[in-house]
N, C-alpha and C positions, 0 to 999 in steps of 0.2 A: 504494500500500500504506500501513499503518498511518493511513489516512483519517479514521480516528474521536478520533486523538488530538490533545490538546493539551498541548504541554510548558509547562509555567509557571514560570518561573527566579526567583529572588529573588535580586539584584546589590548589591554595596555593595563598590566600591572593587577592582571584579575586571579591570581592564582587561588584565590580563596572560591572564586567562585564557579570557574570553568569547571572542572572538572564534574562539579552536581549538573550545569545546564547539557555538558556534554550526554552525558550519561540519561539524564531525562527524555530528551531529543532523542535517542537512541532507542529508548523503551517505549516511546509514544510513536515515531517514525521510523522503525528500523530499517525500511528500503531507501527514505532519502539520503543525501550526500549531504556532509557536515565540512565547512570549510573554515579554517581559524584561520583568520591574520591578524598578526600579531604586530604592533606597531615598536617593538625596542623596551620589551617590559625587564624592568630591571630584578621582580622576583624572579618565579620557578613558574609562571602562566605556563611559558615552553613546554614546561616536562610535563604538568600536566596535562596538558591539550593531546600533545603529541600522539598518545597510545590509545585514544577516546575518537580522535577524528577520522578523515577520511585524505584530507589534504590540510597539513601547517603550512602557513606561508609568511613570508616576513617580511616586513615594509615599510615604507615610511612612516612617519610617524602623523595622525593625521587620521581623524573617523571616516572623509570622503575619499581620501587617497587608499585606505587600505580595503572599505568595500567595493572601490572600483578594482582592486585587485582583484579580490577573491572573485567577484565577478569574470573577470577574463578567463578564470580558471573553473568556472562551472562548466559542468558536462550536463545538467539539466535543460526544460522546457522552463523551468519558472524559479524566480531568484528571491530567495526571501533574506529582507534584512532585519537581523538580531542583536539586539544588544546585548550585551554580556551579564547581563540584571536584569532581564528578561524572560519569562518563563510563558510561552504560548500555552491554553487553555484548550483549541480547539481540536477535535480526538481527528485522529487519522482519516476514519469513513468519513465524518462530517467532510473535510477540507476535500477528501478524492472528489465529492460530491459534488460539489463547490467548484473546482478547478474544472468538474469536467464540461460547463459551460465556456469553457475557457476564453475568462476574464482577462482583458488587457492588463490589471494594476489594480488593486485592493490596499487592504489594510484592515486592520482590528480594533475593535474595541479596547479601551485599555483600563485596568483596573490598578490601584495602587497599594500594593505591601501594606502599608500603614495602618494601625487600624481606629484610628479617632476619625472623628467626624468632619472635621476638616477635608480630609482625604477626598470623602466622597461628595464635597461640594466641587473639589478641583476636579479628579476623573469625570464627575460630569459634563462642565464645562470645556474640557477638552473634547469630549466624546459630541457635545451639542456642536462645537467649532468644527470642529474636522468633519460632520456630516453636513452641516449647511455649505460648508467652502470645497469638498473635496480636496483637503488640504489636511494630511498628516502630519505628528512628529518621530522620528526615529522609534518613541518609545512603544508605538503602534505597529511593528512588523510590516513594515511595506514591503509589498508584492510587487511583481513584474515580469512579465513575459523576456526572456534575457533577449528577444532579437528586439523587441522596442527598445529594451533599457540600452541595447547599444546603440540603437539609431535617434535617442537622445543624448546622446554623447556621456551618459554614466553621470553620476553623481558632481557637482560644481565643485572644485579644488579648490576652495572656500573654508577658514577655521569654524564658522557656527552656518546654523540653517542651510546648508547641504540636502538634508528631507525636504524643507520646506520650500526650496526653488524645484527641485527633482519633481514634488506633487503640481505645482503649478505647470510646470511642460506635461506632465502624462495626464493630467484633467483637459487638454487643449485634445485628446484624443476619443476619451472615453469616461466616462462617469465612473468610479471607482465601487468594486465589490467590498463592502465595509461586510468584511464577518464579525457575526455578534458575538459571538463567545471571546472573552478578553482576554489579551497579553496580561501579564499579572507582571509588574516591571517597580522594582525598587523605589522607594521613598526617599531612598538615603539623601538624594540631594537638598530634599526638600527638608527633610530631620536637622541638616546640618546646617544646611543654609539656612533657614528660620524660612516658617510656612509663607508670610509676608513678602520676605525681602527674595524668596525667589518666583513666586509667582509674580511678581512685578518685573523683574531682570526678563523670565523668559517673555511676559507680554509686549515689552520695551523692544527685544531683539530685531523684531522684523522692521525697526525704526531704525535701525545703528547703520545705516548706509551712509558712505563717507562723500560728502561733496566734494567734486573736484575732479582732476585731473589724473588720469594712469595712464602709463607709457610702457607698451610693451616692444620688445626689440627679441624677432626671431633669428636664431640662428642653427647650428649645426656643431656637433663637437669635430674638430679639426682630423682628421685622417686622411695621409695624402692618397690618393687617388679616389675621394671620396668626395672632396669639397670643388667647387670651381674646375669642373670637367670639362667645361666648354673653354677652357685654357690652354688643353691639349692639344697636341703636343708642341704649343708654341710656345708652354711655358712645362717645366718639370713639374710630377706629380708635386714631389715636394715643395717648388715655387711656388704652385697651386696654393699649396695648402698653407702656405706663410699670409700669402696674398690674401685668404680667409681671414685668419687669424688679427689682417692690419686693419682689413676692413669693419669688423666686429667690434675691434677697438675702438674707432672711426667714430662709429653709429654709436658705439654706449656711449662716450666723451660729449658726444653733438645732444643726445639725450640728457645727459645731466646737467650740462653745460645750461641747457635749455631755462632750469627753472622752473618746467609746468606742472611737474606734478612728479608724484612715485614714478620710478621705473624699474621694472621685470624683465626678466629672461625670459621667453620659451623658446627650449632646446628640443634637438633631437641628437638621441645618442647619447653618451656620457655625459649627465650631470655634476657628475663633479671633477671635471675636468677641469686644470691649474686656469686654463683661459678664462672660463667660467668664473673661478675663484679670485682670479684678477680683477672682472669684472664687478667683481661684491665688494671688493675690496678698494674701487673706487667710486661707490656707491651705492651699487644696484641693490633692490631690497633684498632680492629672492631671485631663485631659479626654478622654472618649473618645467616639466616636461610638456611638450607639446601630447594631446590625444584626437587621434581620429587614421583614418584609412586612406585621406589622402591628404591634398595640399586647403581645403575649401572646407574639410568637416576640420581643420586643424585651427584656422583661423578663427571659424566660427564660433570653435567652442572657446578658443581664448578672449576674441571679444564678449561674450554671453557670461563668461566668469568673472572677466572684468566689469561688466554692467551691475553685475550683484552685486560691487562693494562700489564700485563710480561713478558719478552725472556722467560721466565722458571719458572712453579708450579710444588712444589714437594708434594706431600696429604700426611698426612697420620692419620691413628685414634688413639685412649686414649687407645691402651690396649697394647702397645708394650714400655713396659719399654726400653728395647735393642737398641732403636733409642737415638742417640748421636750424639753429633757433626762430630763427626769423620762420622758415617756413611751417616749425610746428607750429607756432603761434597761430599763422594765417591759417592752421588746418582747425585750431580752438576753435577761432574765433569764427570759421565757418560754420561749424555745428550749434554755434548761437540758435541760429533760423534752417539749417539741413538738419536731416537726420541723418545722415552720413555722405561722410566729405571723401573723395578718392585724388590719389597724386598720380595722374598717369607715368609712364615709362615710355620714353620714345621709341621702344623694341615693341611696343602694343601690350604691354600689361600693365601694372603700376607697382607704384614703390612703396605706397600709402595707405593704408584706411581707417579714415575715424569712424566713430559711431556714439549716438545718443540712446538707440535704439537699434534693433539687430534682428536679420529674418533671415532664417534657415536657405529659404530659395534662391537668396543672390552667390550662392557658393556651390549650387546644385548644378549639375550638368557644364560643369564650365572645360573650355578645353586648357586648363593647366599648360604654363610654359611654352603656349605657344602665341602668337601675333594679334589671337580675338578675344585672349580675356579680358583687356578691358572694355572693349566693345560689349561683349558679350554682358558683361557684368554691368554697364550701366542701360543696356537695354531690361534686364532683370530688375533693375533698382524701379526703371519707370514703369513697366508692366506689374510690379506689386505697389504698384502705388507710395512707394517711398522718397519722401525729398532728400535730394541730393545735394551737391556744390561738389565741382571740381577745384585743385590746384592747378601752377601750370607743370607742364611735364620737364623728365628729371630723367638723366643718365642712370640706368641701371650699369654696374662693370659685371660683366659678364661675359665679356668676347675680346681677342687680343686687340680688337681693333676699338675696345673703350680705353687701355691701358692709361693712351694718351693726358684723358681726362684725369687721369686717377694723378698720373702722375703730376701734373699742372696745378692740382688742386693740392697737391704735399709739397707742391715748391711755393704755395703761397698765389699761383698766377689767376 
């Protein structure tokens, strides 16, 4: 029974408790898949876990990062997410029953440990919110089909309310199967934190959006014959790959230099590569991995993560020396009155994209790296109805015959 599921746990420091949730989950599901990630618990979580599940796995540190983990590693039809203080109520037959309508994205009822009367004024209240909004929290077991949860790009790489941007994308598709029989999920935070003072932190949460400016800068970790292939063979892999590593520089220096706001990494490849850590080191807040399957689900999901914490993300990647203060500025100051501002590239793509606001479809179907993305992509902008403003265009280096530029622009000319 329950064959189709996979529990996905996200651990940090739970060694008291894992091993009962494991083993419950075991006796109430015993054909589903059990998957622990562990975020760097400094007890014995590990050992515990280890001999109880079906797959450990180890990972950042971080509740949205490590359930998109365990995600990628399910072999199930439907991904359920567990907190480690969480104990599902609902019995096996009910949930097969349940699933075999098979529902896009659910969630549970949730009931609280606790046992004063307090308790059951907040589980309600919780229970009334999330059924009127469609709109869960982590402590509810959310549900999901693992092929939607990946074609919404997984959980937001976000420190809080990760559930609660995730439930806003999957209610744009389907009205959520709320099963009645309740999560029964710890109290502790609320015993500790005082009943008060944390029902008001969590009501306050989905308020803490930071105004302002984020500045993401993509790139790539350096391996020569991996980076700037269109160099070849007029320049050595390994020239190649220096030429990466100047331009990266380039772009984060023009980025802080700038003054508009945070600025991020998103990489692909080795995170914590020295270039990288150079980079932190002359300012940048963080490095994040890029996710998605191509170049358009990658973008997307970096601006969409950046919206969750900022008025305004402006992207852009390591090969456009020509990005300066000046131009980020005029890319802000567009998104005043656009919902998204684009810097073409005189090769026919662009160097640039801000956004206020972000749709899935101008990233869909586009021909990547070739002469009509940005064609392509600002006929998408105006067939979804979204305001635009362009910059003007800008030298991508990307061919021996941009060197010139590159070079003119390091001598100062």
């Amino acid at each position: 029974m329950s064959a189709a599921v996979s529990f996905v746990i996200p651990v940090l420091n739970e060694e008291e408790r894992v091993a009962g949730l494991l083993r419950d989950l075991r006796r109430q599901y015993p054909h589903s898949e059990l998957i622990v990630v562990d975020g760097g618990s400094r007890d014995d979580t590990v050992g515990a876990a280890r001999p109880l599940c079906d797959q450990l796995l180890a990972g950042d540190r971080g509740r949205a990062r490590q359930m998109n983990l365990g995600a990628q590693a399910a072999s199930r039809p439907y991904l359920f997410f567990l907190h480690a203080d969480s104990y599902p109520s609902v019995g096996a037959d009910t949930l097969d029953s349940q699933l075999a309508a098979q529902p896009l994205w659910g969630f549970c009822r949730v009931r609280l440990s606790g046992g004063q009367w307090p308790f059951r004024v907040i589980e309600w209240c919780m229970n009334q919110r999330s059924s009127v909004t469609s709109v869960a929290t982590g402590d509810q077991m959310i549900f999901v089909q693992q092929a939607l949860f990946g074609g919404i790009g997984g959980f937001d790489d976000v420190p809080l309310m990760e559930d609660i941007a995730c439930c806003k994308r999957l209610r744009r598709f389907a009205r959520p199967l709320v099963i009645r029989e309740p999560v029964v999920t710890s109290s502790r935070r609320w015993e500790q934190g005082g009943l008060v003072r944390t029902v008001v932190r969590m009501w306050l949460l989905p308020l803490q959006r930071r105004d302002g400016v984020l500045l993401i800068q993509f790139s790539r970790a350096p391996q020569p014959g991996q980076v700037k292939t269109r160099m070849l063979p007029h320049l050595s892999a390994e020239q190649a790959c220096d030429l990466h590593c100047e331009l990266t520089r380039w772009t984060c220096r023009q980025l802080l230099g700038s003054e508009l706001g945070a600025v991020e990494l998103s990489v692909t490849g080795d995170r914590d590569h020295p270039l990288f850590a150079e980079c932190q080191a002359m300012g940048v807040n963080r490095v994040l991995r890029q996710r998605g399957a191509d170049l358009g689900q990658r973008m997307y999901n970096a601006l969409r993560c950046g919206l969750a914490r900022y008025t305004a993300v402006i992207l852009v990647g390591s090969d456009c020396p020509g990005i300066d203060a000046g131009y980020l500025a005029q890319a802000v100051a567009s998104l005043r009155t656009a919902q998204v501002v684009l810097g073409p590239a005189d090769d026919g793509g662009y160097v640039l994209i801000g956004a206020t606001a972000i749709r899935r479809e101008i990233f869909q179907g586009m021909s990547w790296g070739s002469a009509r993305v940005y064609r392509e992509t600002t006929a998408a902008l105006s067939r979804e109805g979204v305001r635009w403003a362009a910059l003007p265009p800008l030298v991508d280096i990307d061919r021996p015959g941009d060197l010139p530029v590159w070079e003119a622009m390091q001598r100062g000319v």
